[in-house]
Gaussian input, Z-matrix of N, CA and C with variables (Angstrom, degrees):
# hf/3-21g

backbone

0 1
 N
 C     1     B1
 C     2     B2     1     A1
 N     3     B3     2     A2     1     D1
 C     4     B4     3     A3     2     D2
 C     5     B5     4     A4     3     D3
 N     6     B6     5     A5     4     D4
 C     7     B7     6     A6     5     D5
 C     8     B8     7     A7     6     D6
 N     9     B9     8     A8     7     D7
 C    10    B10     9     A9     8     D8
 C    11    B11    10    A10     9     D9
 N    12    B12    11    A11    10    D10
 C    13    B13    12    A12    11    D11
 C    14    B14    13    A13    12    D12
 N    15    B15    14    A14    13    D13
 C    16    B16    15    A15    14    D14
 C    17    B17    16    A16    15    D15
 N    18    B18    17    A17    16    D16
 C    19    B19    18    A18    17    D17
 C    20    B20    19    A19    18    D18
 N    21    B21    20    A20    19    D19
 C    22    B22    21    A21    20    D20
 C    23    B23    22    A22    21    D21
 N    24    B24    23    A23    22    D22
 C    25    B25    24    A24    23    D23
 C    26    B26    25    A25    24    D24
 N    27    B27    26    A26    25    D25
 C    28    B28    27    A27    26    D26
 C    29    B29    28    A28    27    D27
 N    30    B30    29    A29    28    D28
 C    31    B31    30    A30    29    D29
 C    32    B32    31    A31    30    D30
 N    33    B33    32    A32    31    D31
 C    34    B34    33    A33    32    D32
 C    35    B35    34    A34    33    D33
 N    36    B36    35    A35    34    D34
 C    37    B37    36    A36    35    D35
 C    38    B38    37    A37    36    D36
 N    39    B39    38    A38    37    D37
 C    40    B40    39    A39    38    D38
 C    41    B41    40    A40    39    D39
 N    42    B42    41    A41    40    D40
 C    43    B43    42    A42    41    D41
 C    44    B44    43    A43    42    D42
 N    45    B45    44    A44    43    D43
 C    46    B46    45    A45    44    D44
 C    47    B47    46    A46    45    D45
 N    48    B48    47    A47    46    D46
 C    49    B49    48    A48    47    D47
 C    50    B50    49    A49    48    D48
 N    51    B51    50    A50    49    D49
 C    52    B52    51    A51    50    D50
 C    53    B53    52    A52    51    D51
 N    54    B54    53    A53    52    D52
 C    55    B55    54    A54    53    D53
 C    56    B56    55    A55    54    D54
 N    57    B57    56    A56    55    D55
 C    58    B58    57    A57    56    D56
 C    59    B59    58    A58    57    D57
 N    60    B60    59    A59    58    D58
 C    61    B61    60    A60    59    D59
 C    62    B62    61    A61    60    D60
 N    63    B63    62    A62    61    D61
 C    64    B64    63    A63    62    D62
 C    65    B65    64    A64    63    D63
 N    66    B66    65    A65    64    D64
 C    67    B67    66    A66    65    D65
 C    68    B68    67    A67    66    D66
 N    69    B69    68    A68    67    D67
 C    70    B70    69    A69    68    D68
 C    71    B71    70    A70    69    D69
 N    72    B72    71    A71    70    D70
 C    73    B73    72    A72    71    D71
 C    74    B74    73    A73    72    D72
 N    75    B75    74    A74    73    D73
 C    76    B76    75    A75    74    D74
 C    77    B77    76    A76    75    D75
 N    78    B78    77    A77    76    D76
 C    79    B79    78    A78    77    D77
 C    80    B80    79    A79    78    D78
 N    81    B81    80    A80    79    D79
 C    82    B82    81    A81    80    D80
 C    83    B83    82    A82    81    D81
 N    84    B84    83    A83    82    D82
 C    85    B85    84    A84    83    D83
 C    86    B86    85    A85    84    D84
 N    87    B87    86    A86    85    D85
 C    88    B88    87    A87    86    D86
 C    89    B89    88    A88    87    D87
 N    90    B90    89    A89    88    D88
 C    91    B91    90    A90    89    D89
 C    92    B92    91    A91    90    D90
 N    93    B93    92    A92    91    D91
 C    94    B94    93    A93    92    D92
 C    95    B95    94    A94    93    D93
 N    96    B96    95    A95    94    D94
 C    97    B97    96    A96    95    D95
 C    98    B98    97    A97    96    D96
 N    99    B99    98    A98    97    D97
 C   100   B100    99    A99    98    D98
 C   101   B101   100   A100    99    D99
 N   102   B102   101   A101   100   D100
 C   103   B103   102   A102   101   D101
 C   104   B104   103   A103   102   D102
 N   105   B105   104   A104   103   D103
 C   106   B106   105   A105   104   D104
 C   107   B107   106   A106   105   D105
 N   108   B108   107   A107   106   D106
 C   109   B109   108   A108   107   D107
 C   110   B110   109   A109   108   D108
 N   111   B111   110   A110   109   D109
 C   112   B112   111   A111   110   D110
 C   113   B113   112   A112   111   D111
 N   114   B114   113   A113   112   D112
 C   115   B115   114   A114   113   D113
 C   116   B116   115   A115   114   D114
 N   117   B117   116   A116   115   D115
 C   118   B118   117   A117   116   D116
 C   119   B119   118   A118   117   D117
 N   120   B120   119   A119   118   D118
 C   121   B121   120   A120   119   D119
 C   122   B122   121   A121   120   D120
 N   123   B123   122   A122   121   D121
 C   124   B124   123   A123   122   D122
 C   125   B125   124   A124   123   D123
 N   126   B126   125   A125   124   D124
 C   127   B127   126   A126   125   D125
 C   128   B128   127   A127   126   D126
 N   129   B129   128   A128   127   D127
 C   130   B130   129   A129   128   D128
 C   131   B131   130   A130   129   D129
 N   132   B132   131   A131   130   D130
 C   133   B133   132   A132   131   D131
 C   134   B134   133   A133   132   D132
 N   135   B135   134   A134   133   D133
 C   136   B136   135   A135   134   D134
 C   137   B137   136   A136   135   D135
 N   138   B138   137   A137   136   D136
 C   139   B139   138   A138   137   D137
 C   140   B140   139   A139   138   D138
 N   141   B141   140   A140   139   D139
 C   142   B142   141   A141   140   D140
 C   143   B143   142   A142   141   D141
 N   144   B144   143   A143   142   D142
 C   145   B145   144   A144   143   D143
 C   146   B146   145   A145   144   D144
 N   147   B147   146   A146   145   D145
 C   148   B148   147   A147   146   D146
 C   149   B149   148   A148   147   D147
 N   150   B150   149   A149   148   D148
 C   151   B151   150   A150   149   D149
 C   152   B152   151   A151   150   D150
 N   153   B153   152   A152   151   D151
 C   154   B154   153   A153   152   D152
 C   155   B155   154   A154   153   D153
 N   156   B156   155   A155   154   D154
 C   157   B157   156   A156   155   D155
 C   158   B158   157   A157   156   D156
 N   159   B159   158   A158   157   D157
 C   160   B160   159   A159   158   D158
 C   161   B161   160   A160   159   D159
 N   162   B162   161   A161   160   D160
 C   163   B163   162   A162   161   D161
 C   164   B164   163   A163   162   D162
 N   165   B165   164   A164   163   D163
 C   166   B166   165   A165   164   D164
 C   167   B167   166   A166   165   D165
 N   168   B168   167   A167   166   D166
 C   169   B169   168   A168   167   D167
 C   170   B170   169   A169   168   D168
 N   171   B171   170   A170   169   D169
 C   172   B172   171   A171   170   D170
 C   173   B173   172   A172   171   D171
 N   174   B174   173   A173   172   D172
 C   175   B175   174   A174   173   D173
 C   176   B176   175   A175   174   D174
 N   177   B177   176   A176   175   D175
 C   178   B178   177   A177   176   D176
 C   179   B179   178   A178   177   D177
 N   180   B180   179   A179   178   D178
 C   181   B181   180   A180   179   D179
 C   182   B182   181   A181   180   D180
 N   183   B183   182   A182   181   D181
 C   184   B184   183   A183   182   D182
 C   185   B185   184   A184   183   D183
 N   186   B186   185   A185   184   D184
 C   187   B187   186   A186   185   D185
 C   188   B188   187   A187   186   D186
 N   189   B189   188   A188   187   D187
 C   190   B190   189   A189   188   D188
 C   191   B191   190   A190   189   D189
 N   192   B192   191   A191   190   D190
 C   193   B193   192   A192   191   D191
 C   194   B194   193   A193   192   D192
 N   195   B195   194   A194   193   D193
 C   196   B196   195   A195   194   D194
 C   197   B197   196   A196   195   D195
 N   198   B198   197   A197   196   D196
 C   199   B199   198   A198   197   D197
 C   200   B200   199   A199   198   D198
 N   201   B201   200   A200   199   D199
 C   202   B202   201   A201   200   D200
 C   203   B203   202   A202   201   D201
 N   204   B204   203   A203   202   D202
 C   205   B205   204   A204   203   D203
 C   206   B206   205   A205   204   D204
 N   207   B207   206   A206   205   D205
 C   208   B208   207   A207   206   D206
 C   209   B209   208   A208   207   D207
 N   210   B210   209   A209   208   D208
 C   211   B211   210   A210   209   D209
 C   212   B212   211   A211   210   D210
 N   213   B213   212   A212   211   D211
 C   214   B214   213   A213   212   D212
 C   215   B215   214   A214   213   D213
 N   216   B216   215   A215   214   D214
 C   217   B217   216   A216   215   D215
 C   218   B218   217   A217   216   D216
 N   219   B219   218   A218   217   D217
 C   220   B220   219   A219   218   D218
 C   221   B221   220   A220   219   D219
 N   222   B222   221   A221   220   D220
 C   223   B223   222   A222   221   D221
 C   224   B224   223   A223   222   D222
 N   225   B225   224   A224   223   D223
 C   226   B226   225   A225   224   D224
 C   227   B227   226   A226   225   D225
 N   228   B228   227   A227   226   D226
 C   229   B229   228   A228   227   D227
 C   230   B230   229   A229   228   D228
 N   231   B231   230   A230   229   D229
 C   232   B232   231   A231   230   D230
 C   233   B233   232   A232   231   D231
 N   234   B234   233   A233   232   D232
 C   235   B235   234   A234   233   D233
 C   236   B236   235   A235   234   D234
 N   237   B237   236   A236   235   D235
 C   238   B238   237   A237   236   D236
 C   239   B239   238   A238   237   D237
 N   240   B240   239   A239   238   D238
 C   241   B241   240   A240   239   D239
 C   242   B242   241   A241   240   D240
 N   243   B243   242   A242   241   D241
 C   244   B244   243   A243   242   D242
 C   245   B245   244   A244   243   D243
 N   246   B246   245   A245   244   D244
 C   247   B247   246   A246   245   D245
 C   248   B248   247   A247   246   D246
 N   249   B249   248   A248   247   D247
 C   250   B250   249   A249   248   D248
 C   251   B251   250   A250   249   D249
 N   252   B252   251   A251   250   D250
 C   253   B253   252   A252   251   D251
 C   254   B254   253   A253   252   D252
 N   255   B255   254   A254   253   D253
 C   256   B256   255   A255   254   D254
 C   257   B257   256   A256   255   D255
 N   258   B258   257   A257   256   D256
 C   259   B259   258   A258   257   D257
 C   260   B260   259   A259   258   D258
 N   261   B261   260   A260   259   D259
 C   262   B262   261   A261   260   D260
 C   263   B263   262   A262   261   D261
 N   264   B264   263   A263   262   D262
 C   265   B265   264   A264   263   D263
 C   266   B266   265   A265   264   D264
 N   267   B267   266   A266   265   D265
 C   268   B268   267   A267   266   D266
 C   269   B269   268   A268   267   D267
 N   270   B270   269   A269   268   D268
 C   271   B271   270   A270   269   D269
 C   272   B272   271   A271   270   D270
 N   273   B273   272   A272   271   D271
 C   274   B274   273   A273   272   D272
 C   275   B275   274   A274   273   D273
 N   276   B276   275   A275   274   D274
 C   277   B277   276   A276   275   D275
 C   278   B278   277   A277   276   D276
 N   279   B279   278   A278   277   D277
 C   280   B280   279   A279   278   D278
 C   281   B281   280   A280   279   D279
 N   282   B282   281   A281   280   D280
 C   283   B283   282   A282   281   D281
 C   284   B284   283   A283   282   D282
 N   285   B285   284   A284   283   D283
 C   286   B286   285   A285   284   D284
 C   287   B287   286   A286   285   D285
 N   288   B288   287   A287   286   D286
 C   289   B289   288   A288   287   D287
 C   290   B290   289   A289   288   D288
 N   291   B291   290   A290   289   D289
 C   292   B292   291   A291   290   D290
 C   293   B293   292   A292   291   D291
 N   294   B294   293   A293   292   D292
 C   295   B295   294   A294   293   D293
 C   296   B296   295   A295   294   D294
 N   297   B297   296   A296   295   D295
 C   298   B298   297   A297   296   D296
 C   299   B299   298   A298   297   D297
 N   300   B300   299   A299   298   D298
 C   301   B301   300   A300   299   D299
 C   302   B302   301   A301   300   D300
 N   303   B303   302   A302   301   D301
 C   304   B304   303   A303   302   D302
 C   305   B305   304   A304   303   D303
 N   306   B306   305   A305   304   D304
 C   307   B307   306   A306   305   D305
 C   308   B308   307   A307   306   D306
 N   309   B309   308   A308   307   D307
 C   310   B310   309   A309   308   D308
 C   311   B311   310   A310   309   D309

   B1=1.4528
   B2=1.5270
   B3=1.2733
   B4=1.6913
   B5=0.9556
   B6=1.4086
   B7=1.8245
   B8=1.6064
   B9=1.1385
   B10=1.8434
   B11=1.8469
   B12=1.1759
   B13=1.5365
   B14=1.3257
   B15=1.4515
   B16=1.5492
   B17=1.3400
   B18=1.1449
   B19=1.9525
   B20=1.2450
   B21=1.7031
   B22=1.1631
   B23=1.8069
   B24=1.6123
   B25=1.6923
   B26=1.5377
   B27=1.0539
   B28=1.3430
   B29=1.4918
   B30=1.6138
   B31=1.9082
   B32=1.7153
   B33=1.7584
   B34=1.2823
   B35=1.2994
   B36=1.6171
   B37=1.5449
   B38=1.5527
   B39=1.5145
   B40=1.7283
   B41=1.2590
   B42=1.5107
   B43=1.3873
   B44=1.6448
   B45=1.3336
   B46=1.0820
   B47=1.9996
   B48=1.4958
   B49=1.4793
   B50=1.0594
   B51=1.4615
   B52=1.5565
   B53=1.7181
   B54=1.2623
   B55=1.4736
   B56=1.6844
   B57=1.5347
   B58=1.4473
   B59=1.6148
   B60=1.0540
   B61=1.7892
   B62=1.2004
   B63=1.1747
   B64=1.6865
   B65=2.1551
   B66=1.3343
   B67=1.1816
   B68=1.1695
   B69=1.3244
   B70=1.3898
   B71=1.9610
   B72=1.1603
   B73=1.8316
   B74=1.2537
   B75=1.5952
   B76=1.2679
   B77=1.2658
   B78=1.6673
   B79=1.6520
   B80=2.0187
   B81=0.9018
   B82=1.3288
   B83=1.6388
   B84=1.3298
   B85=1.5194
   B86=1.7030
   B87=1.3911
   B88=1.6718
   B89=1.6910
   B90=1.2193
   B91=1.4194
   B92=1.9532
   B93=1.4186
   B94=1.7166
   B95=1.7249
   B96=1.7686
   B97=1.3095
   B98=1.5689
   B99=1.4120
   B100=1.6703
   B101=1.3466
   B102=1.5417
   B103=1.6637
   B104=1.6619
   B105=1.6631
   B106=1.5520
   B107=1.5155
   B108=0.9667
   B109=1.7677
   B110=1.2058
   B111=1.4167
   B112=1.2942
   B113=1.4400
   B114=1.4930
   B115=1.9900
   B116=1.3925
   B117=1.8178
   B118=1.2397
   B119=1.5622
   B120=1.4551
   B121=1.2638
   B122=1.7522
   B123=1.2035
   B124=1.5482
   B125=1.0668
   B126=1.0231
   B127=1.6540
   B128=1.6102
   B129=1.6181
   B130=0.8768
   B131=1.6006
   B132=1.5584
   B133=1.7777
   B134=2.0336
   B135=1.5430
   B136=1.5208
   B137=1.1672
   B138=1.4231
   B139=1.6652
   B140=1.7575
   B141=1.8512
   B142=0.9075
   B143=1.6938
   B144=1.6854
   B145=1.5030
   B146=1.8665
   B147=1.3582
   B148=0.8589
   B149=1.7740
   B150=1.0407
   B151=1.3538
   B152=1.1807
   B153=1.3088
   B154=1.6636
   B155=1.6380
   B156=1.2873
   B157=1.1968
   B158=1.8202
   B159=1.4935
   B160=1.4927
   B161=1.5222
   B162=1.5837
   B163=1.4413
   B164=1.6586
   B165=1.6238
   B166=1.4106
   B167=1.3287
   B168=1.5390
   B169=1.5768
   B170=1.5561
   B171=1.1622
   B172=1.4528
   B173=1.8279
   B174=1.0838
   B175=1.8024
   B176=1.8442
   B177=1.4352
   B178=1.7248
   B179=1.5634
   B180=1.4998
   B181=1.8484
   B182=1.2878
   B183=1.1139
   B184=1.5656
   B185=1.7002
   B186=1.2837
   B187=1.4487
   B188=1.7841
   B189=1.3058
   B190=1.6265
   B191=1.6952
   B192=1.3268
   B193=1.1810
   B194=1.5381
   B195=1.2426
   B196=1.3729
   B197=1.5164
   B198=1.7036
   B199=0.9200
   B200=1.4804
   B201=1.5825
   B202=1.3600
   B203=1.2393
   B204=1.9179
   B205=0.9927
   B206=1.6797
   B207=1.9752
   B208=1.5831
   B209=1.7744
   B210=0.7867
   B211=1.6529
   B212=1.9102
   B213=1.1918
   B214=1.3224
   B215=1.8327
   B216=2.0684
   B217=1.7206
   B218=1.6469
   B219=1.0738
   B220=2.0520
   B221=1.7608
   B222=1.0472
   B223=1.9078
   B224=1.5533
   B225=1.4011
   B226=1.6922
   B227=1.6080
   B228=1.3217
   B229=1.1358
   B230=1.8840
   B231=1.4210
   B232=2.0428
   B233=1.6616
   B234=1.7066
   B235=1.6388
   B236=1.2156
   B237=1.3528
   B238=1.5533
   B239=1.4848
   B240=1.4953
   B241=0.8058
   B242=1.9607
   B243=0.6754
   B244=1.8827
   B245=1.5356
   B246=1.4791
   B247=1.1928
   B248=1.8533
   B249=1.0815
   B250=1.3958
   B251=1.2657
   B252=1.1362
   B253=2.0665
   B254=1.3100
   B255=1.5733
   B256=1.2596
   B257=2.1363
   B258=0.9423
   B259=1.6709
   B260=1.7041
   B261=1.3644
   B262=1.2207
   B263=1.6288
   B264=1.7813
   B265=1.4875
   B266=1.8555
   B267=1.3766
   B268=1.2783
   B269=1.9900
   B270=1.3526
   B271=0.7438
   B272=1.9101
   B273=1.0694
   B274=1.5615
   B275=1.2161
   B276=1.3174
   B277=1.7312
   B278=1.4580
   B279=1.9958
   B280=1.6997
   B281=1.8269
   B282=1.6857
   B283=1.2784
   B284=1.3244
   B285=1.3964
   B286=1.4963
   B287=2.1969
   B288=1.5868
   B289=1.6661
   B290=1.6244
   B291=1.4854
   B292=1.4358
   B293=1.7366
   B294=1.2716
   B295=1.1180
   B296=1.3851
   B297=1.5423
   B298=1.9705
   B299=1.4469
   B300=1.6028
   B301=1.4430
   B302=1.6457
   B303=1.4055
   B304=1.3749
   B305=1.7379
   B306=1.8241
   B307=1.3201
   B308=1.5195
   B309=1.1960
   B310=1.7047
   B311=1.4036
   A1=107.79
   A2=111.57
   A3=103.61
   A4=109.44
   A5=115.89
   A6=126.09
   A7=100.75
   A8=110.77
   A9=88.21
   A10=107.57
   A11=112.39
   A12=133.48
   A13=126.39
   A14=110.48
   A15=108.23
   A16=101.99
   A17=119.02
   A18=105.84
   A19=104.00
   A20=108.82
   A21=114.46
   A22=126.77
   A23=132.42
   A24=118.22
   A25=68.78
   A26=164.47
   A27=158.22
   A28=108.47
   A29=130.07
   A30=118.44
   A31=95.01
   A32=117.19
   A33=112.79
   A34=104.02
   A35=119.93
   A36=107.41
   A37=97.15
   A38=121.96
   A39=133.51
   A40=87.88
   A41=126.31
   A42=128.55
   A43=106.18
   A44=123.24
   A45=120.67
   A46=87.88
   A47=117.37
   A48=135.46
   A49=127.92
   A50=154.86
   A51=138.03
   A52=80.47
   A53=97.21
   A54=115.30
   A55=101.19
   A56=108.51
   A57=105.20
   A58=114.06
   A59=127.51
   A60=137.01
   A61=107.87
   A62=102.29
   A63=96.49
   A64=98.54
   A65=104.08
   A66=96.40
   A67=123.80
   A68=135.86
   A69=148.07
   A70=116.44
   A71=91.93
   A72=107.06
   A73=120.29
   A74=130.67
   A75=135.94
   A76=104.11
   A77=88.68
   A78=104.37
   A79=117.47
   A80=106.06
   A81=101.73
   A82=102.14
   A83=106.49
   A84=123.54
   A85=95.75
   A86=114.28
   A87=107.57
   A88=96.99
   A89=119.47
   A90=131.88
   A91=83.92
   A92=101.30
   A93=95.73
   A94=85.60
   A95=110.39
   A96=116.94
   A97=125.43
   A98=93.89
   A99=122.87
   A100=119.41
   A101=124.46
   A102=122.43
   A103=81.86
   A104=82.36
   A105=97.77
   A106=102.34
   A107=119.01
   A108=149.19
   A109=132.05
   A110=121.50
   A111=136.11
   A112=114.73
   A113=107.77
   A114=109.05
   A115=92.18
   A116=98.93
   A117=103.82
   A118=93.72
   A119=135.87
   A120=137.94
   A121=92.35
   A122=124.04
   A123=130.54
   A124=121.94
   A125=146.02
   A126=145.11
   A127=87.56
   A128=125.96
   A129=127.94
   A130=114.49
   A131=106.93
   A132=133.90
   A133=69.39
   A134=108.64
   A135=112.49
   A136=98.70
   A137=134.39
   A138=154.21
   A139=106.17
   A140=114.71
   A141=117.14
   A142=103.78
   A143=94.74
   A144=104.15
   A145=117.27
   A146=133.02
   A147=111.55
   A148=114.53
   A149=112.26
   A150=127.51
   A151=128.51
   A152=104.86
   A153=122.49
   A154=114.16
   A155=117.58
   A156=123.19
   A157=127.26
   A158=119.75
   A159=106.81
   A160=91.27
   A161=117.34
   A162=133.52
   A163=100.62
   A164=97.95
   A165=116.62
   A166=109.58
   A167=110.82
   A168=108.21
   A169=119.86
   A170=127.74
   A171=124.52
   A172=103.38
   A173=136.25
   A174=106.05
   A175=88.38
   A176=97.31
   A177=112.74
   A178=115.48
   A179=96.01
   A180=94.46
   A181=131.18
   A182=128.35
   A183=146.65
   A184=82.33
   A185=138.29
   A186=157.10
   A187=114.37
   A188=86.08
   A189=113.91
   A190=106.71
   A191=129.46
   A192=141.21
   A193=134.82
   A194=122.58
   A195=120.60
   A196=94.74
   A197=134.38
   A198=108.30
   A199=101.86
   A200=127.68
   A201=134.47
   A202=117.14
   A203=96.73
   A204=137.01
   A205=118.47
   A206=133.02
   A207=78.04
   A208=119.73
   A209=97.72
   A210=119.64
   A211=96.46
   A212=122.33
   A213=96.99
   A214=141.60
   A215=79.03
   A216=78.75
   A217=94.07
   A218=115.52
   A219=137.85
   A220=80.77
   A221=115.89
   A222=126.06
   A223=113.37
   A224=119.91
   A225=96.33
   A226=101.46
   A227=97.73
   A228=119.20
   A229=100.84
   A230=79.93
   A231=92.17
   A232=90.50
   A233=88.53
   A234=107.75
   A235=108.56
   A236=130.25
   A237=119.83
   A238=117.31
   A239=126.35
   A240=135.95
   A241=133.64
   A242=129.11
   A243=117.58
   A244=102.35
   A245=120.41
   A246=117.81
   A247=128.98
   A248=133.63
   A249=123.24
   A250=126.73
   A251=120.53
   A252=105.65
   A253=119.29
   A254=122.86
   A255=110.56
   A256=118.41
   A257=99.55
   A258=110.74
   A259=99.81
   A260=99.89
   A261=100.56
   A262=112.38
   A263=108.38
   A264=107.20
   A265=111.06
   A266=99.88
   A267=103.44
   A268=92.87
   A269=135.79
   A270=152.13
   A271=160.43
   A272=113.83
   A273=103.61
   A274=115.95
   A275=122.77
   A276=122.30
   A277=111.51
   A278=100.80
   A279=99.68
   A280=115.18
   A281=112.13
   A282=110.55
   A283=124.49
   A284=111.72
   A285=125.28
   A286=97.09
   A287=104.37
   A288=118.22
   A289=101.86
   A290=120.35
   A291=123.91
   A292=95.65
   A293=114.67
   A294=137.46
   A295=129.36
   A296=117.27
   A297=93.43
   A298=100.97
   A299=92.93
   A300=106.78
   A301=99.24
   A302=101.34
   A303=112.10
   A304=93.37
   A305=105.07
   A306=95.54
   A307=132.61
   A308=129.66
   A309=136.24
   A310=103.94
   D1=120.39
   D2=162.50
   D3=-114.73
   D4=172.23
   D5=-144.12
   D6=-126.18
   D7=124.00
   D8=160.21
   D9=-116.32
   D10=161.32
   D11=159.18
   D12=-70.54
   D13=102.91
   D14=-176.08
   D15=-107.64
   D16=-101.22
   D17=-175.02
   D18=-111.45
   D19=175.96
   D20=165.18
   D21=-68.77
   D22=130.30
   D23=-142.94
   D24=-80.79
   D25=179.60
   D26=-20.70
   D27=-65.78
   D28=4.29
   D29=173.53
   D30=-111.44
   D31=19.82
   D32=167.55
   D33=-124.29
   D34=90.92
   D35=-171.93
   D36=-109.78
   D37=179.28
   D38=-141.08
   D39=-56.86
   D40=144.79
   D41=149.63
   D42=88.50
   D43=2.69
   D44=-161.03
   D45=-109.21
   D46=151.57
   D47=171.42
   D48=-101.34
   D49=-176.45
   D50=-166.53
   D51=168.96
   D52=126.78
   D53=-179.63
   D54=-112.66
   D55=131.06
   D56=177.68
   D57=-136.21
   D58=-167.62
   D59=168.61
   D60=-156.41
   D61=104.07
   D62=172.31
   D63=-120.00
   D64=142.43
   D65=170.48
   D66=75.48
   D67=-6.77
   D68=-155.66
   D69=66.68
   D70=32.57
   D71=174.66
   D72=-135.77
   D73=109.23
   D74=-170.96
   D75=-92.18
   D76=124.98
   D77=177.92
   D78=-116.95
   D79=164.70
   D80=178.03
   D81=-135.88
   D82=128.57
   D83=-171.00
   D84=-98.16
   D85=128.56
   D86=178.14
   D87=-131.38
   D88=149.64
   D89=-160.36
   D90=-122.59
   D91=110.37
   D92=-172.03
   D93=-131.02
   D94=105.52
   D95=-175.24
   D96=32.76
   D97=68.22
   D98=-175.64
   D99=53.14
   D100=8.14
   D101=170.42
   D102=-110.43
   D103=135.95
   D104=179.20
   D105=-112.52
   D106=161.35
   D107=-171.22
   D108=-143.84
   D109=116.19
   D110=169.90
   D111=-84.07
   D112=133.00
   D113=-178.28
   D114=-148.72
   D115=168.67
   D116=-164.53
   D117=-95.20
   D118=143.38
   D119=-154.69
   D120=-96.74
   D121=71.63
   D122=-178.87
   D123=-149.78
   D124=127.83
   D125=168.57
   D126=-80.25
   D127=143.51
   D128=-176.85
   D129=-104.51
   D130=11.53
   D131=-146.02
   D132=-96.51
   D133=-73.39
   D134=-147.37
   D135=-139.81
   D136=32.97
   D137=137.49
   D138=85.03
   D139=9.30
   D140=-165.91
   D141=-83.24
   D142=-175.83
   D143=-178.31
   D144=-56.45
   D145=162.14
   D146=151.71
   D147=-112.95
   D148=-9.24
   D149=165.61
   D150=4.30
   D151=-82.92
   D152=165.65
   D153=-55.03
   D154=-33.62
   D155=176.34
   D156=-32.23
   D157=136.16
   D158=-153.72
   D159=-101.12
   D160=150.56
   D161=-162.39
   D162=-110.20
   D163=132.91
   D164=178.67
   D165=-129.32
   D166=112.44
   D167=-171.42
   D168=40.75
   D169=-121.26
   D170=165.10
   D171=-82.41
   D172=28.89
   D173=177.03
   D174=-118.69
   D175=153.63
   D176=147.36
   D177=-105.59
   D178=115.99
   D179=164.21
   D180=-91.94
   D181=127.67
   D182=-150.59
   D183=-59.26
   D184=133.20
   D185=111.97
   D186=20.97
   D187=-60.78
   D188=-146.38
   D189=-95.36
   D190=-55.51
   D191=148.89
   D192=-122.21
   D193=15.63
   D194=149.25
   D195=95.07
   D196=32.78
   D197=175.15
   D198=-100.27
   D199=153.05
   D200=175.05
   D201=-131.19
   D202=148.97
   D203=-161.52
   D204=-102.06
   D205=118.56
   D206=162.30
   D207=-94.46
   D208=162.10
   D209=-174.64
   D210=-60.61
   D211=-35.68
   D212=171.24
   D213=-114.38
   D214=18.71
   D215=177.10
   D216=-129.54
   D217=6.20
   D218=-164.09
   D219=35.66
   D220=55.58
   D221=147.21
   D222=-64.83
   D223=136.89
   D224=164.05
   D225=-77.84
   D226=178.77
   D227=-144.70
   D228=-134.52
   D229=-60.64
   D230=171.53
   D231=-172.15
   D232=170.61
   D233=-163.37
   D234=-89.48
   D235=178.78
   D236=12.77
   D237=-84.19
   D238=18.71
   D239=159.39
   D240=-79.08
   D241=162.81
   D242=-148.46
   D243=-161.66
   D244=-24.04
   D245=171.64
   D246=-108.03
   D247=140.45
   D248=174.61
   D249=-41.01
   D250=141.49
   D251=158.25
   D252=-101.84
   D253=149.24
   D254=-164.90
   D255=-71.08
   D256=153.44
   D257=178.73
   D258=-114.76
   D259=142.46
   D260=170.34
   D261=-141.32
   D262=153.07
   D263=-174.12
   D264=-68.08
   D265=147.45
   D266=-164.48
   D267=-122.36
   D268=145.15
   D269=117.06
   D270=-65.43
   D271=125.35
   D272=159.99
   D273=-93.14
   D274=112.31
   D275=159.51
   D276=-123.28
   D277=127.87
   D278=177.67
   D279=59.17
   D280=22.41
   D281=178.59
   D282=64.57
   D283=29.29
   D284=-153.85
   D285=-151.10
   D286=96.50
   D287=-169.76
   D288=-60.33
   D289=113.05
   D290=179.44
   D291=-108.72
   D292=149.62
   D293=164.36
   D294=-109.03
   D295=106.38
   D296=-172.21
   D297=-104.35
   D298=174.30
   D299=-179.12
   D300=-150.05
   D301=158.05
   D302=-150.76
   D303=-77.83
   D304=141.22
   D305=160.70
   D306=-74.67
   D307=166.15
   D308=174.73
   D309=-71.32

C-alpha cells in the first residue's frame, strides 16, 4: 500500500468533502462526524460523479438516479446501480489526512 498526503485534517471539518486524483482515480474524502472516508467519486450505475450526491447516515445517493452507496464499505446500497464503488484506507500521519492505494 502506498500512502499519499492530502491536507492538513483540521481544513476537513464534520460534513465537509475534498475532491482529489491521485493516480488517474477520483476520489472523494468525506469527514462524516470526525471519521473521515475515502470513496471512489463514481456511480458505478452510469460512471458519473457522486459528489453532489445527498448523504444519509453512512450512504451517498447518486445525483442522477438515486442509486446508493454506503460510504464505508462502497457496498450498494439500492439500484439502479448493482456494482460496489471502490473504498479506500485512509490515514492520520503527523496531523496530516493520507490516503493509500494499492501498489502494482
Amino acid at each position: 500500500m502506498k500512502y499519499f498526503q492530502i491536507t492538513p485534517v483540521e481544513t476537513l471539518t464534520s460534513g465537509e468533502r475534498l475532491f482529489v486524483e491521485l493516480e488517474g482515480r477520483q476520489i472523494m474524502l468525506l469527514n462524516l462526524g470526525g471519521e473521515i472516508h475515502a470513496i471512489g467519486d463514481v456511480c458505478t450505475h452510469d460512471n458519473g460523479e457522486l459528489g453532489d450526491g445527498e448523504i444519509e447516515e453512512h450512504e451517498i445517493i447518486c445525483p442522477r438516479h438515486g442509486a446508493r452507496f454506503d460510504i464505508m464499505t462502497g457496498k450498494v446500497r439500492g439500484l439502479p446501480a448493482v456494482v460496489d464503488i471502490p473504498t479506500y484506507p485512509v490515514r492520520i500521519s503527523e496531523g496530516v489526512i493520507e490516503i493509500g492505494l494499492p501498489e502494482d
